[in-house]
C-alpha positions in Angstrom: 103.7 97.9 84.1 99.9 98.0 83.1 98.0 94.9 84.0 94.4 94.9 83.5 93.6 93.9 87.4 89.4 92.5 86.4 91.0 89.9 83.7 93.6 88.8 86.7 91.0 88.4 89.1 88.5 86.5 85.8 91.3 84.4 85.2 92.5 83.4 89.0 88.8 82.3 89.9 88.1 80.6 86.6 91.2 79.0 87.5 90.0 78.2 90.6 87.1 75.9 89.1 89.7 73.6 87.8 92.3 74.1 90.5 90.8 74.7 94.2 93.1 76.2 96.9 93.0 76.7 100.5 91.1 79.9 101.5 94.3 81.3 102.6 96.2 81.0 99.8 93.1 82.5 98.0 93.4 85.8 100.8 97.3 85.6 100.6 96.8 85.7 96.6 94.1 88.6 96.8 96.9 90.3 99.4 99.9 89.9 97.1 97.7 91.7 94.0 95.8 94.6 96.2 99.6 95.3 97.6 100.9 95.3 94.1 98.3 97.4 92.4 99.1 100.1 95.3 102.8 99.8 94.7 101.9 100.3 90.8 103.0 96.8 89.7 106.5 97.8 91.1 108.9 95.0 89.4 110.8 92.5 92.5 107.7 93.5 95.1 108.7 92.7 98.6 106.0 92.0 100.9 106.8 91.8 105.2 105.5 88.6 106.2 103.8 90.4 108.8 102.2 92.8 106.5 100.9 89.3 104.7 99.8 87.7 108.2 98.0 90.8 108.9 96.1 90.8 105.7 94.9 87.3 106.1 94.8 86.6 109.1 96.7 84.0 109.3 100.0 82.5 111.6 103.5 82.2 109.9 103.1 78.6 109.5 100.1 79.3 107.7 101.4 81.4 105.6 104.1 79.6 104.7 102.2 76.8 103.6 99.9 79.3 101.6 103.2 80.8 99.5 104.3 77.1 98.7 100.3 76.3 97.4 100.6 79.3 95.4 104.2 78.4 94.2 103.3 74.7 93.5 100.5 76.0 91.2 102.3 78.4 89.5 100.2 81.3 90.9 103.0 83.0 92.7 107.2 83.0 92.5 109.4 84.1 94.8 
């Protein structure tokens, strides 16, 4: 799959302007697309939570409530 990685990150903070997250789901979002890119865009990506906590620094709970703010704005599908 070839995705053009500056015009996803253009489009996710443009988006951002209209639609504000949490900073975590902004590091979970950043997370999911640098471990993607690495994985070359690898269709049905799986990602270990605790590879995701890791990354940002964050608790499960945290996490969890960063996937469903991504999900909720269409940003991220499970």
């Amino acid at each position: 799959m070839n995705i053009d990685l500056d015009k996803q990150f253009d489009e996710f903070y443009s988006r951002l302007d209209y639609f504000p997250l949490s900073t975590v789901a902004i590091s979970l979002y950043m997370a999911i697309l640098q471990i993607a890119k690495r994985r070359n865009w690898q269709a049905n990506l799986k990602i270990a939570n605790s590879i995701l906590q890791n990354k940002c620094s964050t608790n499960v709970s945290a996490l969890q409530r960063a996937r469903n703010e991504l999900i909720q704005n269409r940003l991220y599908s499970l």
